[in-house]
C-alpha positions, 0 to 999 in steps of 0.5 A: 738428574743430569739433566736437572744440573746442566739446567741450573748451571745454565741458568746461574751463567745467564745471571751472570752475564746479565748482572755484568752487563748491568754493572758495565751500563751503570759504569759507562752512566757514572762515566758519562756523568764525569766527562761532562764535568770536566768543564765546569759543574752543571749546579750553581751550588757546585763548582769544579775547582782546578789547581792552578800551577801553569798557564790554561784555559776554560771556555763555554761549551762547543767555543768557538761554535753555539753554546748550548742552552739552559746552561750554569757552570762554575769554576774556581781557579785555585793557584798551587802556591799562596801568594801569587795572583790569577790573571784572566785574559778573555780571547778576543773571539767573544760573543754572548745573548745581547744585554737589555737595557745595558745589563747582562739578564740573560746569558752572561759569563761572570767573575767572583773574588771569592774572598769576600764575594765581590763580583769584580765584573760580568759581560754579556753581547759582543761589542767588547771584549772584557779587559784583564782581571787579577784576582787579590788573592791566589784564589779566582771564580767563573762562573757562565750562565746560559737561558733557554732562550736564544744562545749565540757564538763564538761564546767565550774562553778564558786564559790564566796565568799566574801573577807574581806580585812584585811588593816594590815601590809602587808607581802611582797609577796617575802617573802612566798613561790611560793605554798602559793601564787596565780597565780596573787600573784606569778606574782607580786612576779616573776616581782619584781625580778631584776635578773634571778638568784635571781628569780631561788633562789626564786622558787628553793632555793634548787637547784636554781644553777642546774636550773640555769645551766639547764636553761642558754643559748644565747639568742637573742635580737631585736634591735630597729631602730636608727635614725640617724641625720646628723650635723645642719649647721649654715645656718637654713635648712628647709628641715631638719626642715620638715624631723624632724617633719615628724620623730617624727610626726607619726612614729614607738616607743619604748612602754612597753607591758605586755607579758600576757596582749599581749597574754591573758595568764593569765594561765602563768608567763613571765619573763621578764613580759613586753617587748619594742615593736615598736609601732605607736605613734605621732600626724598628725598635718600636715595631707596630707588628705581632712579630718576633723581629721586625725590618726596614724595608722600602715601601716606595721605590723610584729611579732618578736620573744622573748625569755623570762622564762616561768613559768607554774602551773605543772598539779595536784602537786605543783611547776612550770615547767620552760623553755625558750621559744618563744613569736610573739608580733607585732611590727609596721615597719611602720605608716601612718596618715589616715582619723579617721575612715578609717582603710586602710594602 
């Protein structure tokens, strides 16, 4: 009999000890998992959010070494008080997976006004290293993707501090000169520009004409489609009455486009800053298909060029290289209305 208790009490003390070392194993996991959130979330769906009181800083993972592949982590900086501003200085030390074609694919470290979504900028490469951002509100996010493909060094690390706005009398941007300002601040400087040749005696008020003369030369313009309407006759024509809301109903249009919101280039100065591009537009009130709601959509899309001035930060000195050149936005040739949902032309 005594036998038999001293073998149940050995028993109950090895359940105990195996049940504690399975608690302290999922405890080192949930550990685990909580160290490597501290920089960033691992889910484009999540994000950290770090209050923001004191000047800091957040980098990619192993900066100033390779960071690792198959990568997306988000940060939202959130200032302790409300009406101050985030600014983001990037480290000089700056290098991601080079751009194709100019635009960031791949592996790219990206700002967000998370007021209203607007991407105020994303960078890739390592020929520049992005300029200040200030966000509009106390409120700023990160966000830094990475492919499987590819990863390079040193990465990036980002340093905020808070701005206090100062709500004085404001000097007009125009009236500093080009290096005192940022390269937001220079953009909204070079669009308020009416002419080409005030914009160059602005940048180089020097030798503005030289510049000039350098820079001049034909270029050409997209002309947009015309409609062309034949007389009304007195007799009330149906057909043409049904010609004319198939016109204005889902058809190609003149819209604004900003050039560095189309391109996501946000390392750049356009000028022009906005461009007419033919895009679809109208409504399908008389949709042909059995469906509940139907959709304008592009049936038929090509990229045409435009030759504007662009306006780049010279690498490691002040001053800006400027030069002529190419720019594919997409037009619409043709639209279509479509069930809402099906995205086939």
């Amino acid at each position: 009999m005594l036998l038999f208790g001293l073998l149940l009490l050995t028993s109950a003390l090895a359940g105990q000890r195996h049940g504690t070392q399975a608690e302290s194993n999922l405890s080192s996991k949930f550990q685990y998992s909580s160290n490597k959130e501290q920089n960033g979330v691992q889910d484009p769906q999540h994000e950290r959010i770090i209050t923001v009181s004191t000047n800091g800083s957040i980098h990619s993972p192993r900066f100033p070494h390779t960071y690792p592949r198959n990568m997306v982590l988000v940060w939202r900086l959130v200032a302790a008080e409300e009406n101050v501003w985030i600014q983001l200085t990037f480290d000089e030390r700056f290098g991601l997976e080079d751009p194709e074609d100019d635009i960031c694919k791949y592996d790219f470290v990206e700002v967000e006004e998370p007021s209203d979504g607007t991407i105020l900028g994303r960078w890739c490469g390592s020929g520049t290293v992005p300029g200040k951002q200030i966000s509009k509100g106390n409120q700023i996010r990160i966000r830094f993707v990475s492919d499987e493909y590819f990863p390079s060094e040193p990465g990036f690390c980002i340093h905020y501090n808070i701005v206090v706005p100062q709500f004085t009398e404001a000097v007009s941007p125009s009236m500093l000169p080009p290096s005192a300002l940022p390269l937001d601040l220079l953009n909204n400087a070079v669009t308020a520009f009416s002419t080409l040749e005030d914009l160059i005696r602005y940048l180089e008020p020097d030798r503005w004409q030289l510049d000039l003369e350098d820079l001049y030369r034909p270029t050409w313009q997209l002309l947009g489609k015309a409609f062309v309407f034949g007389r009304k006759s007195r007799v009330v024509d149906l057909n043409l009455l049904k010609e004319e809301v198939r016109l204005y109903s889902c058809t190609p249009r003149n819209f604004s486009v900003s050039i560095r919101e189309e391109l996501k280039r946000t390392d750049t100065i356009f000028w022009p800053g906005c461009l007419l591009v033919k895009r679809c537009g109208g409504n399908c009130a008389c949709c042909l298909h059995n469906c509940n709601e139907c959709q304008c959509v592009p049936s038929k899309v090509t990229k045409k060029y435009h030759e504007v001035l662009q306006l780049r930060p010279k690498s490691g000195v002040r001053g800006l290289h400027k030069s002529l050149t190419d720019v594919a936005l997409e037009h619409h040739e043709e639209c279509d209305c479509v069930c809402r949902g099906h995205t086939g032309g």
